[in-house]
C-alpha positions in Angstrom: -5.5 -11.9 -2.5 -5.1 -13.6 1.1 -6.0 -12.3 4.2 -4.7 -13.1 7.4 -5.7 -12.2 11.2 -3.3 -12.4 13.9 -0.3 -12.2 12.4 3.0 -11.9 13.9 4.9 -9.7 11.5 8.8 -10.2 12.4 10.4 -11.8 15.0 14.2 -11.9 16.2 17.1 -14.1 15.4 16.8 -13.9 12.2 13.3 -14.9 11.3 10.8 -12.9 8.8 7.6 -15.1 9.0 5.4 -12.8 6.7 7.6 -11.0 4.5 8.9 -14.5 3.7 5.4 -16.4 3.0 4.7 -12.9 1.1 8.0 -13.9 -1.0 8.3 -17.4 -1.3 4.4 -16.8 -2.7 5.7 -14.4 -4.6 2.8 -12.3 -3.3 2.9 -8.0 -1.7 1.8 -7.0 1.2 0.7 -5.0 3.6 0.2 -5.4 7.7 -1.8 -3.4 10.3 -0.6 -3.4 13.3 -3.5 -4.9 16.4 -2.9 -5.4 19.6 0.7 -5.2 19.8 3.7 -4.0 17.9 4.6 -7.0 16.0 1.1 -8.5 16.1 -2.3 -7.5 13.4 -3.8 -8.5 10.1 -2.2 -8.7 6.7 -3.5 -8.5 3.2 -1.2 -10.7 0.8 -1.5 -9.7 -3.1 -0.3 -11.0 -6.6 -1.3 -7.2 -7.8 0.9 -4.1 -6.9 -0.4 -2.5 -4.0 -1.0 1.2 -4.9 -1.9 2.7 -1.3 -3.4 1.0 1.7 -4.5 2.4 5.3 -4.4 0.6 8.8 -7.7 1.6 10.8 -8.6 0.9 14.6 -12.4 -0.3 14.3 -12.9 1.1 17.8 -11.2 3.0 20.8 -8.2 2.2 22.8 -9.6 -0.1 24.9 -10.5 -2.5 22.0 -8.0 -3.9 19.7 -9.4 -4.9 16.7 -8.3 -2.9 13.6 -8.3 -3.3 9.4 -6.6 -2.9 6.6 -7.3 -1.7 3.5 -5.7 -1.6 0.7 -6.1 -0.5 -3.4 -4.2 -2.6 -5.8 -3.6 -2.5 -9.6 -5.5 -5.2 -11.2 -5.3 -5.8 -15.2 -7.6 -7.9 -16.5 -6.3 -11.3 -18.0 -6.5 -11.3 -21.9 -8.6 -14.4 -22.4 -8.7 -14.4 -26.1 
């Protein structure tokens, strides 16, 4: 899993910043929107991503928020 604050989601002409790190990594994820509509934290996962929650960790004065998130893991066969 990666996790990354400050994040602009999508942007215009054209560009997809993290849907396409999410895919070229061939990673899910998940984003939780911060201080602006396009703008927050995401979580980037290699396991599917079962359900996951945005929270605001204070009122609307203060822009700091989460994400969680609940994946799928399997554990590797090692033998």
């Amino acid at each position: 899993m990666v996790a990354l604050q400050n994040v602009r989601a999508e942007e215009g002409r054209g560009m997809r910043p993290l849907s396409e790190l999410a895919e070229g990594l061939g990673m899910r994820y998940v984003f939780a929107e911060s201080w602006a509509p396009e703008y927050g934290n995401a979580v980037l996962s290699r396991w599917p991503i079962k359900r996951w929650n945005a929270r605001r960790l204070a009122d609307h004065f203060d822009f700091r928020s989460a994400a969680e998130m609940l994946t799928q893991w399997t554990q590797p066969d090692l033998s």
